[in-house]
C-alpha positions, 0 to 999 in steps of 0.5 A: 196237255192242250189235246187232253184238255180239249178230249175233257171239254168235248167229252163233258159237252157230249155227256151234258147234253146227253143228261137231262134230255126229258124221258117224260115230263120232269124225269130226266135221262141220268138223273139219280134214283134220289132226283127222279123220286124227288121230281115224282113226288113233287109232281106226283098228279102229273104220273099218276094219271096220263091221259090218252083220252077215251078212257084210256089212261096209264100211270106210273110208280117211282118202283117203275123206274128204270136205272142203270148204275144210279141214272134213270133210263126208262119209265114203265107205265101200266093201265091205271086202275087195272091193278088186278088186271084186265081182259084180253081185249081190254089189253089189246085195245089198250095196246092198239089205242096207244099205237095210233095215239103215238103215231097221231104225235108222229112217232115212227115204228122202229120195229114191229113183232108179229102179235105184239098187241095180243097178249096170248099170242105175244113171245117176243123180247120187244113189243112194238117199238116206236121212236119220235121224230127228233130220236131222242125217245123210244116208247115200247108197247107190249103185253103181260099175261099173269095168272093168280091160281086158276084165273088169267088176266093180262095187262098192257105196259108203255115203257118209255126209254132215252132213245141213244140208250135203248138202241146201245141195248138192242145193238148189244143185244143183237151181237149176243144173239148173233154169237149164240147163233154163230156158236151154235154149230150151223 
C-alpha cells in the first residue's frame, strides 16, 4: 500500500509540473479548451498582435488552438493582416525573419527540410523545427500554398508546441513511417 501510494504521489508531482508549462504567454501546456478561451479573451491584445519588429507580425485565433483530449498542446500563429494571403516572397521573408528572429533568442534547429521556407518547393510533413535552450518549446515554421479559382497565394504559419509533447508525436511518428517501410517489401 506504501509503494502505490508513493507511485500516486510521484506520478502526480510529474503530471503537475508537466501542466501549466507556458506554451505562449498565458496559454498553458494542458489546460482546458474553456481555460485557454477563457485566458485569450482576457488578454485577447497580447494574441493579437505579435510583434517581431520590421513589420513582421503574427497573431492568433482561439480556432487556432491545438488540444488533444481537452488539453491545449500547441498554438498556431499566421501573418497578421494576410488573411487572403501573400506573395511568395512575402511568405519566405516572413519564414526567413522569423528563423533568425528565433535564433537571436537562442532557439536551436532541431530539424531542417530542404526548401522549408519556399512555399512552391515545400513537401515535407515539418517545416523547420526549432527548439529553446531549457527544451521546454518547440516552434515549427513552414509555409501554406492556397488557391481561390485561378489565383495562388501563400502564407507562412508559426506553430509553437510543448516540447515533450511534440517529440512523443514525432517519435510516434517515426515508427509508423519505419513500419511503412519495413512493410514495404524491401
Amino acid at each position: 500500500m506504501m509503494k502505490k501510494n508513493i507511485l500516486l504521489f510521484v506520478f502526480f508531482i510529474i503530471a503537475g509540473a508537466a501542466y501549466g508549462q507556458p506554451i505562449y504567454r498565458g496559454l498553458l501546456y494542458g489546460m482546458s479548451e474553456n481555460e485557454a478561451k477563457k485566458e485569450f479573451k482576457t488578454n485577447k491584445d497580447l494574441y493579437d498582435e505579435v510583434d517581431f519588429s520590421n513589420g513582421f507580425v503574427w497573431r492568433t485565433y482561439t480556432q487556432n488552438f491545438i488540444y488533444q483530449n481537452d488539453s491545449l498542446m500547441a498554438v498556431l500563429m499566421t501573418p497578421k493582416g494576410a488573411a487572403l494571403g501573400l506573395s511568395h516572397d512575402g511568405s519566405t521573408q516572413f519564414l526567413e525573419f522569423s528563423r533568425a528572429f528565433f535564433e537571436n533568442k537562442g532557439y536551436e534547429v532541431f530539424f531542417e527540410p530542404e526548401y522549408w521556407q519556399y512555399p512552391l518547393n515545400f513537401h515535407s510533413k515539418y517545416g523547420l523545427l526549432m527548439s529553446n535552450a531549457d527544451k521546454t518549446i518547440m516552434v515549427q515554421l513552414y509555409p501554406l500554398v492556397f488557391r481561390y479559382g485561378n489565383t495562388t497565394s501563400f502564407t507562412s504559419c508559426l506553430k509553437i508546441m510543448n516540447y515533450k509533447w511534440f517529440i512523443r508525436e514525432w517519435e510516434i511518428d517515426n515508427k509508423i513511417q519505419q513500419q511503412k517501410s519495413e512493410n514495404s517489401g524491401f
